[in-house]
N, C-alpha and C positions, 0 to 999 in steps of 0.2 A: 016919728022920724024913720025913714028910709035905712035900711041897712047899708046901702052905697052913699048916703049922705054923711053916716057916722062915720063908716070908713076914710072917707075922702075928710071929715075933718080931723081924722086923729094919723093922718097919713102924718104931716109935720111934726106932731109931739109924741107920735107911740114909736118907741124904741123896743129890739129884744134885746135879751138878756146879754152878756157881751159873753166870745165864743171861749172854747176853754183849746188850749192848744194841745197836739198828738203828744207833748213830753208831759202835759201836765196829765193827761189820760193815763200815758201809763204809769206814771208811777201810780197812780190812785187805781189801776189796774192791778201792781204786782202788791199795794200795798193790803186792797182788801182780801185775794186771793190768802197770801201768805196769813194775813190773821184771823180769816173764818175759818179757812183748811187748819190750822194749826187747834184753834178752839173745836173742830167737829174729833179732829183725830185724836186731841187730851180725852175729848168726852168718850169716845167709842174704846179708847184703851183702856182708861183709866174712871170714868167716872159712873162710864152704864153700870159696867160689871157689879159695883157699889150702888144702886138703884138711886143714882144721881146722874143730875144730866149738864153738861157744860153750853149747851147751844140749846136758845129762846132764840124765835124769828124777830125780837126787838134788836138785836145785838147786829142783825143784817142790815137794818137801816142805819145802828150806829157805824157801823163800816162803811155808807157812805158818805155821813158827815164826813168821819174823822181820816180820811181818806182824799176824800171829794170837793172836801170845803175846809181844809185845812188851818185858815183865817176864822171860821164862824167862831163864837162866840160857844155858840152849841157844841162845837165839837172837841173843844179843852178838858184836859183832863178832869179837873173839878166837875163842869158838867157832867161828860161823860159816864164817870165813876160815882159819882153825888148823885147824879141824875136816876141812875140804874136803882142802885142802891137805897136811896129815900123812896121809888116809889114800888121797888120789893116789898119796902115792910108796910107801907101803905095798903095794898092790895092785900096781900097776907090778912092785912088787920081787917078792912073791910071783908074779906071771905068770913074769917072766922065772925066777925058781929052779922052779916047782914046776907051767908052762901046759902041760908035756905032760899032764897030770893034773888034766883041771878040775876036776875036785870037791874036791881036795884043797887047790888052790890058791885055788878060790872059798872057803874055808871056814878058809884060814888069812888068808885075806886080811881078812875082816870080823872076825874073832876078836884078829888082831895090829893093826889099823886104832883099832878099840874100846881095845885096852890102850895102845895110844902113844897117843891121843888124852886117854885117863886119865892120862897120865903127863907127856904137855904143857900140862895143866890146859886142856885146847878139844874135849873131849868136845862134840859134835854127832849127835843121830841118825842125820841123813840122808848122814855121811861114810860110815858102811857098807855105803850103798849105794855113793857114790861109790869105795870102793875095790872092791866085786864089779862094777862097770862096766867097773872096770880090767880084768880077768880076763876076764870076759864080753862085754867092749864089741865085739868084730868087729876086723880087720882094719886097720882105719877109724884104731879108737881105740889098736888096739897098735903102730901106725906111731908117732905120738905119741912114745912111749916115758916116761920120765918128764916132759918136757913137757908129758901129762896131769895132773900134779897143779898146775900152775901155771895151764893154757890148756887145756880148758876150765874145772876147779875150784877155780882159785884165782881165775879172771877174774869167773867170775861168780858164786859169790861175792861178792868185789868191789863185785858192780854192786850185787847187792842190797842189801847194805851200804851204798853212795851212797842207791839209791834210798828204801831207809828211813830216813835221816838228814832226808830233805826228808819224807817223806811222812808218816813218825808223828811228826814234831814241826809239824807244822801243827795238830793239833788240840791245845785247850790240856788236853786231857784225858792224853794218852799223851806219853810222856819217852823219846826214845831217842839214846844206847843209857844201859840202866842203869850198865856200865861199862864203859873199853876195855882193860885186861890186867888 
């Protein structure tokens, strides 16, 4: 089949996604600004100096859920914080059993992250990164030890969580969170 043939039959049934309006942008503007900036500034003040760190680039995808997609499903607090947090110690565990062997470890770690987080009912995208961070984070992050599923990804988490409580319930358009367990 023709590329101009397939297009021309999914002209009638293919729809995009439906648009998001300039108030719903910004609030999911001021929303993720105010609680990554707030998470980088705890970390630089308070948490480097302590050879801990409050900000994983998992915690920037969770900013745009829980931001962005405020209805998801994924981006409730339960998830969120469940989601972070189950696959901290998931990764953690898989370093320690299987970090002589990164790929094996990286790759059990997001795959076993994914099914406890199905099976805690707090499925979140952005844990699978958070547990390959685990595995991959450097020196830095495997001193930590399991402490990383708590500090840095259960804390901020956390914040986001606070900080979305004020910020998507300021407009009287968006309701958060849709529910909390």
């Amino acid at each position: 089949m023709k590329i101009r043939d397939f297009l021309s039959r999914m002209k009638g049934g293919a729809k995009s996604p439906p648009g998001v309006g300039l108030h719903e942008m910004l609030w999911a503007l001021i929303g993720s600004a105010i609680g990554i900036c707030l998470c980088e500034y705890l970390s630089a003040q308070y948490f480097e100096p302590r050879d801990l760190t409050l900000v994983i680039g998992s915690l920037g995808a969770s900013a745009i859920l829980v931001y962005g997609a405020v209805k998801s499903p994924f981006s409730q607090p339960r998830n969120l914080i469940g989601g972070h947090v189950v696959s901290g110690l998931v990764g953690v565990a898989c370093y320690h059993l299987f970090g002589s062997t990164l790929w094996l470890a990286s790759g059990l770690a997001v795959s076993f992250a994914m099914i406890a987080m199905m099976a805690t009912k707090t499925l979140h995208p952005p844990g699978g990164a958070t547990a390959l961070i685990a595995v991959i984070g450097g020196p830095k992050i495997h001193a930590l030890g399991y402490l990383y599923a708590f500090v840095p990804a259960g804390l901020g988490a956390f914040i986001l969580v606070v900080i979305a409580l004020l910020i998507n319930n300021l407009s009287p358009n968006r309701r958060y969170p849709e529910y909390w367990f």
